[in-house]
N, C-alpha and C positions, 0 to 999 in steps of 0.2 A: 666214602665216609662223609659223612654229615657232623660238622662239628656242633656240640649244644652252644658253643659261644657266636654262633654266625646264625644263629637262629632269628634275632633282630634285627639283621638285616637285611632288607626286601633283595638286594641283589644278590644274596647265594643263598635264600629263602625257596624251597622249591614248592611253592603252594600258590593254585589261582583259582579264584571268587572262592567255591565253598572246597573246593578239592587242595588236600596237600599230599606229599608225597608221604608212604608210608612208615616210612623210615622216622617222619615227624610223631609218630602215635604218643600222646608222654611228653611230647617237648612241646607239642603248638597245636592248641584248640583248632578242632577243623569239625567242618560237620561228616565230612568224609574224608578218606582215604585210599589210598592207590598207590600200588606196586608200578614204580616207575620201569618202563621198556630199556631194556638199554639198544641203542640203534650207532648204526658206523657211519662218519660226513663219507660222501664220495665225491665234496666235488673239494677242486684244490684248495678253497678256503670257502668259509661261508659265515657270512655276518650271523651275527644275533643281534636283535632288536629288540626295544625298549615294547610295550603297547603302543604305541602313538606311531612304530617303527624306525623308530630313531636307532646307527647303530649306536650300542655300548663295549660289543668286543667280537671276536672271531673265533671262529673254529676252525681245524686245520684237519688235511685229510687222513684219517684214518683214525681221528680222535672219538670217542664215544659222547653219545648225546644221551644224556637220560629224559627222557620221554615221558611226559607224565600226560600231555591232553595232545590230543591229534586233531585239528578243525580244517579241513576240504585241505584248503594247502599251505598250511605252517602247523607247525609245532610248539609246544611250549616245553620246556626242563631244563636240565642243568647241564651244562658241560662236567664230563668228570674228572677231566684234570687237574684244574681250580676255582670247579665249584661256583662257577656264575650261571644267573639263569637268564633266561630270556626266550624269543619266539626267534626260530628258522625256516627256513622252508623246505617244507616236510618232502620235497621230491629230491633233496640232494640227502636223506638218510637213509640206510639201509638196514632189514633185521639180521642182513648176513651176517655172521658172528666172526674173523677172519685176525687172527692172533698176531699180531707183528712182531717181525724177528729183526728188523732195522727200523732206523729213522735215519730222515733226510738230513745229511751234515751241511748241506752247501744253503747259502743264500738266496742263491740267483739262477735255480734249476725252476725245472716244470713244476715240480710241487716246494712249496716253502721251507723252511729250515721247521726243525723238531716236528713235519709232519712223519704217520707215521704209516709204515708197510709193511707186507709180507713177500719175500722171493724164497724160492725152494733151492736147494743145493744147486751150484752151476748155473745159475742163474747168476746176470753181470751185477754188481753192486757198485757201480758209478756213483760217484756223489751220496753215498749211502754208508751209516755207520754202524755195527751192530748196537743192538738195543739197548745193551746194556755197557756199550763204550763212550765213554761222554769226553768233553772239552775241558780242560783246568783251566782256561782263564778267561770268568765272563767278559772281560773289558775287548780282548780280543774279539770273543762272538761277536759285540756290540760294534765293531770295526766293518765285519763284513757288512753292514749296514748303511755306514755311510753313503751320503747324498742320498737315502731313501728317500722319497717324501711324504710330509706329514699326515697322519689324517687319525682321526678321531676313531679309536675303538680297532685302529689296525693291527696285524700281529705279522705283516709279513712286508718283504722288503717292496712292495706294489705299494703300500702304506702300511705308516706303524704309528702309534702315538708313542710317551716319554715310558709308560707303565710298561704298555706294550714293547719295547726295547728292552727295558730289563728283565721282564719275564722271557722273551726269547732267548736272552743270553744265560740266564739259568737253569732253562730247563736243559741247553744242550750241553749246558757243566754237571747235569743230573741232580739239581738242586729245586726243588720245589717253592712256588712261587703264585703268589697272589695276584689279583689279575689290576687291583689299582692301585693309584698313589697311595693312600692314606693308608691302605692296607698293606703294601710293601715298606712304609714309613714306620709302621706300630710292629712289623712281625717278622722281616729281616734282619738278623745278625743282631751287633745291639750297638747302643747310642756310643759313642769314643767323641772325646775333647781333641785325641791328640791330631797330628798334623796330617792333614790328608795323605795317604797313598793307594796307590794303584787296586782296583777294584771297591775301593768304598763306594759307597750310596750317595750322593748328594741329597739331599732331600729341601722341599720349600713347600708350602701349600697349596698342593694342586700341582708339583712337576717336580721333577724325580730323574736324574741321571746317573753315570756310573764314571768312576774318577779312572782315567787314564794314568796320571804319577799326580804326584803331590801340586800341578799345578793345571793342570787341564782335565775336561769336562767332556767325557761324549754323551749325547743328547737329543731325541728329539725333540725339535724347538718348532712351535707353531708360528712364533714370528719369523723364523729362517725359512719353513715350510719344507724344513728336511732333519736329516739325523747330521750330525755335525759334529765338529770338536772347538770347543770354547775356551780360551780363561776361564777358571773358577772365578778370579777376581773380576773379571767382565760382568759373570751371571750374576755375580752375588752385586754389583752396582745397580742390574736391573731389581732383582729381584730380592734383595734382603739377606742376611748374612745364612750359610746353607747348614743344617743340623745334618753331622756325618755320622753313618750308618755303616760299622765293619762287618763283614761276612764272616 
């Protein structure tokens, strides 16, 4: 699904030079159009990159890539999780179409947490949780994490960024979730005065954690260069008093 309100903005925009995705007809002048491919990551994780190929975020295995322009070897489209776009490389997608009946619950296995798979009856399910069995408490998710280290646009415990931590602990609470700061700051839960507790949002401009109890902070922090647990009252000394965001 394509929301009309994210049309504006170039990163969950699925349109490049003259070509947009079809789905745009009616929402965003294009000279052309195109029925986006839907394709599968196969490989355990795979950046997406900006043009310039800078990363911006990840794709995890078994997640769909929508596929809008295919050039020798990268891709451009949208993740359809949540809806970011960028270029991949078009040798770790596939057009196998391959329906998952689990994702991965653990952290620190072969494939990442909320990546996602298919086993057939009697087949072992290690570290694997049915699809539709989720986690109740992101803060914990956010635990298996710690001492990750840092890195820009990560989504898995190899690197993660601050966004990237709280989208991994929500999606494996079965809670849908935007892939940056500003957009889990504006569309999570909503604004609360009252006193921190356990699973609120921290929020700052430009970094984003999730409250452990009313006095601690897990986080990934680019100055620590890992995921961590804080004082709230420590972070908000560096960085300015935190707007909290209840689930």
């Amino acid at each position: 699904m394509i929301r009309p309100a994210d049309i504006d903005d170039p990163r969950l925009r699925p349109a490049h030079g003259e070509l947009a995705d079809q789905r745009l007809e009616g929402l965003w002048r294009a000279p052309a159009y195109r029925t986006a491919r839907p394709m599968r990551v196969t490989a355990p994780m795979l950046d997406l990159v900006d043009a310039d190929g800078r990363r911006q975020s990840q794709l995890l295995f078994g997640e769909t890539f929508e596929a809008l322009v295919i050039e020798a070897d990268r891709a451009f489209g949208r993740c359809a999780r949540d809806g970011y776009v960028g270029w991949v490389k078009a040798e770790a997608l596939s057009v196998e179409r391959l329906e998952p009946t689990h994702r991965v619950a653990t952290a620190d296995g072969d494939l990442p947490l909320n990546a996602l798979v298919r086993i057939e009856p009697g087949e072992p399910a290690e570290g694997l949780a049915d699809l539709f069995a989720f986690d109740d408490d992101p803060a914990a998710v956010a635990e298996r994490f710690l001492g990750a280290p840092y890195a820009w646009g990560g989504r898995t415990r190899q690197g993660i960024d601050c966004s990237g931590l709280v989208q991994a602990a929500l999606f494996a609470c079965g809670l849908g979730c935007p892939r940056d700061v500003d957009m889990q700051a504006r569309e999570l839960g909503h604004e609360t005065s009252d006193a921190p507790r356990r699973n609120d949002l921290a929020c700052w401009d430009g970094h984003i954690g999730l409250m452990l109890d009313a006095e601690r902070l897990i986080h990934a922090d680019g100055k620590a260069g890992a995921v961590v647990v804080m004082l709230l009252a420590d972070v908000e000394a560096i960085r300015g008093p935190a707007r909290l965001r209840r689930l």
